[in-house]
N, C-alpha and C positions, 0 to 999 in steps of 0.2 A: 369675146366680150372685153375681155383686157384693152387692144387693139379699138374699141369702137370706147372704151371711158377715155384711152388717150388721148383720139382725136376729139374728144369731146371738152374735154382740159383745155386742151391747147386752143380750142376756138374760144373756150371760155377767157383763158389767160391772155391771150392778143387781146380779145373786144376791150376787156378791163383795164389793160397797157393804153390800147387807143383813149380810153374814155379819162384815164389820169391825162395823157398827153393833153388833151382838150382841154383838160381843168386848168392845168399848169401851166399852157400857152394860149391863154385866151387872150383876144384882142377885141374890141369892139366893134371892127370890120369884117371881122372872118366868119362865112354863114353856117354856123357849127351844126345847124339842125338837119343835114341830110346825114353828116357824118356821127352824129348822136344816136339818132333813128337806125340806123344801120347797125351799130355796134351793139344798139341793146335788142336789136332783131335775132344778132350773132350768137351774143350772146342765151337769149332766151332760145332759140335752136341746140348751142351748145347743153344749158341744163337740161332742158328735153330730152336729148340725147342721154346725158347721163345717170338721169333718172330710171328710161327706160334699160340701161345697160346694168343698170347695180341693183341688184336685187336686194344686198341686206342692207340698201339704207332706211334707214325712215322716212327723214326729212328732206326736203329739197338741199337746204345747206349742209348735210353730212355726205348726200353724192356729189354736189360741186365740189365739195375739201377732198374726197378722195379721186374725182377724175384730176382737179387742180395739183393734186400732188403729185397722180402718174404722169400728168403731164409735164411737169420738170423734172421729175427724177429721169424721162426721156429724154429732157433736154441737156439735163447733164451728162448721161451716159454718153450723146455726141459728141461732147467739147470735147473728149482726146480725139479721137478724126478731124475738128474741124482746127486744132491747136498743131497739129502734125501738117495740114495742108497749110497751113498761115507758115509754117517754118519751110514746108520747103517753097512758098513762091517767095519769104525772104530770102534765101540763099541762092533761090537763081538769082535773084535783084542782084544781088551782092556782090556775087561770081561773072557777073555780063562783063566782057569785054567792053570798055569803053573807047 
């Protein structure tokens, strides 16, 4: 169940990144409504899922806050792998005979 609130966060916490990005880079020309539609389709998939996956919440906002938090504290737990590969494709850089 852990595993299915994750993924459930994390679709939640993308839609809601895409749906600020929108807010914050609107322009008058850009046709935001399929990418609006989409994200709050994601995201309403997303609390479904975490509803169904957490049993002791009550509310719909008490399972998003706790899939939303599994799902960065997973995201954190990868920054040291993904800060250890970013060091070594700098050090090849570095090290390339030129």
């Amino acid at each position: 169940m852990e595993f299915l609130l994750t993924l459930s966060g994390s679709l939640m916490l993308g839609s809601l990144l895409v749906l600020i990005n929108i807010k914050a880079a609107y322009h008058p020309y850009h046709k935001t409504t399929p990418l609006v539609a989409s994200s709050l389709l994601i995201l309403g998939f997303g609390l479904y899922l975490s509803m169904i996956a957490s049993s002791e919440s009550d509310t719909a906002l008490t399972a998003m806050r706790q899939a939303t938090s599994l799902a960065v504290n997973a995201l954190l737990a990868t920054l040291p792998a993904f800060f250890a590969l970013v060091t070594l494709m700098m050090l090849r850089i570095s090290f390339r005979p030129q």
